[in-house]
N, C-alpha and C positions, 0 to 999 in steps of 0.2 A: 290444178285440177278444176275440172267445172263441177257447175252443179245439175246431177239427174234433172232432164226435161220432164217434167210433168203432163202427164195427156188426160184428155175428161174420156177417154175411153174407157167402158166397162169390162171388165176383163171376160172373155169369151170362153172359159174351160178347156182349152188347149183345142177347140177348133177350129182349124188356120180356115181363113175365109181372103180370098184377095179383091180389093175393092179398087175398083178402074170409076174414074168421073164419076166418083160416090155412090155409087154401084157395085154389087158384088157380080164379082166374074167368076167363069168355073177357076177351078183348083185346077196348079201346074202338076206334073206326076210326082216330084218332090213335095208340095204340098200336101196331097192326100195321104203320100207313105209317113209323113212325120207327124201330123196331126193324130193326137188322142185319140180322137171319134172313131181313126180305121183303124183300128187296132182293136175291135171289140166288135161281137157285133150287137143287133140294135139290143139284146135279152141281156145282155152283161156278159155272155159268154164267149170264151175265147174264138177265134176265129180257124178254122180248119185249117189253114196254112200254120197258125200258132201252134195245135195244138201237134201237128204233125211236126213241127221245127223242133218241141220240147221233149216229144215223143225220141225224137232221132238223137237229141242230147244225153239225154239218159241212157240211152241206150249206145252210146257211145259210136255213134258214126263219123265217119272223116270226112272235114268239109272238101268238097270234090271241085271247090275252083280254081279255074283256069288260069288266074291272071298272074299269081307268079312264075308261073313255066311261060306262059304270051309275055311276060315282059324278060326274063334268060332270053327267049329267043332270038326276040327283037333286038336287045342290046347285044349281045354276044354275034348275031350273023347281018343282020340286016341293018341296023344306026351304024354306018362308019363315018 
């Protein structure tokens, strides 16, 4: 085993920042959705998409995606 690399970086509160020739560049779309920061908005309160996701939790709704019936299809008719 080795041993953890140590960085003089100060830890950022879970806001992903991507830094190009020491510079920060904008955020990839997987950045911004996993970063802390968008998940809030700026008041501490949840964000309208959050609050309707929890809202439809509760309330017992069925997640409505596609993608296991898009991949049946795809492997059962169309991958031979």
């Amino acid at each position: 085993m080795t041993a953890a690399k140590k960085t003089s970086q100060k830890p950022n509160d879970g806001k992903t920042r991507a830094a190009q020739d020491g510079e920060s560049s904008p955020r990839l779309p997987h950045e911004r959705d996993e970063s802390s920061d968008s998940q809030r908005n700026s008041d501490g309160t949840a964000t309208d998409v959050g609050k309707r996701a929890h809202d439809d939790v509760e309330r017992g709704a069925v997640d409505t995606d596609r993608g296991p019936v898009t991949d049946r299809v795809y492997n059962d008719k169309v991958k031979r």
